[in-house]
C-alpha positions in Angstrom: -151.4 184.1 179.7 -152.4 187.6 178.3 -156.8 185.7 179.0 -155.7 185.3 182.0 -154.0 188.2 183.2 -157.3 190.5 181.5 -159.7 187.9 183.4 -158.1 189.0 186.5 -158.8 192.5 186.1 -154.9 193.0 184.8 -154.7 196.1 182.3 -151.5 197.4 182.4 -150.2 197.6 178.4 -146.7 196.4 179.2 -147.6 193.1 181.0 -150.1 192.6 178.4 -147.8 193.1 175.8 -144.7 190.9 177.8 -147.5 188.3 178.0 -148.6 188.1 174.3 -144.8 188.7 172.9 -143.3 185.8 175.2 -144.7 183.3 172.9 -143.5 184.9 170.0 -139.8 184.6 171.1 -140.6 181.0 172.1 -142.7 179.3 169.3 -141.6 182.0 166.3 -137.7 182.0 166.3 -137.9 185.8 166.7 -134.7 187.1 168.7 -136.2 189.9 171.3 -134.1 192.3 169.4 -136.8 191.7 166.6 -139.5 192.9 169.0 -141.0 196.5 168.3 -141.0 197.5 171.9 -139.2 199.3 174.4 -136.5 198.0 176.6 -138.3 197.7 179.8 -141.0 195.6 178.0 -137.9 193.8 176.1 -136.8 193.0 179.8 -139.5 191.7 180.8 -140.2 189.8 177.8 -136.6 188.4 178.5 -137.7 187.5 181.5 -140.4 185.5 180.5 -139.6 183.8 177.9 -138.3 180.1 178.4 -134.6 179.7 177.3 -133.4 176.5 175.0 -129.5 175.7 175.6 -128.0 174.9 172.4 -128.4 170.9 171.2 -131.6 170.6 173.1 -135.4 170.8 172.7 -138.4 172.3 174.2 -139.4 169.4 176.2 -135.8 168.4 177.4 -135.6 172.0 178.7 -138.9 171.8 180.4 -138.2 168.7 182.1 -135.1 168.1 182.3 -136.0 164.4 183.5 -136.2 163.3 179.8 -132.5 163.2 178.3 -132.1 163.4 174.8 
């Protein structure tokens, strides 16, 4: 997202930043406490990043068609 957002002329540090740390909260078990940012940034990583309900996966929570 963070190619893409710079591809369209996008600079500003804290979507950059939301954009690059989403994926950490995601695919790295890191809790956005963890993050070394602010809390607008924090927010809007928040915001972002895709939320798992407890018992269920990924791709369950993505499309919530599939039952587990």
């Amino acid at each position: 997202m963070a190619c893409n957002a710079l591809s369209l002329g996008i600079r500003d540090d804290k979507v950059i930043t939301t954009m690059l740390l989403h994926d950490v909260c995601e695919d790295c078990d890191t809790a956005l406490q963890e993050l070394p940012v602010n809390e607008k940034v924090c927010r809007s990583v928040a915001l972002m990043t895709f939320e798992i309900m407890a018992g269920g996966t990924k791709e369950t929570a993505k499309n919530p068609a599939i039952t587990t």
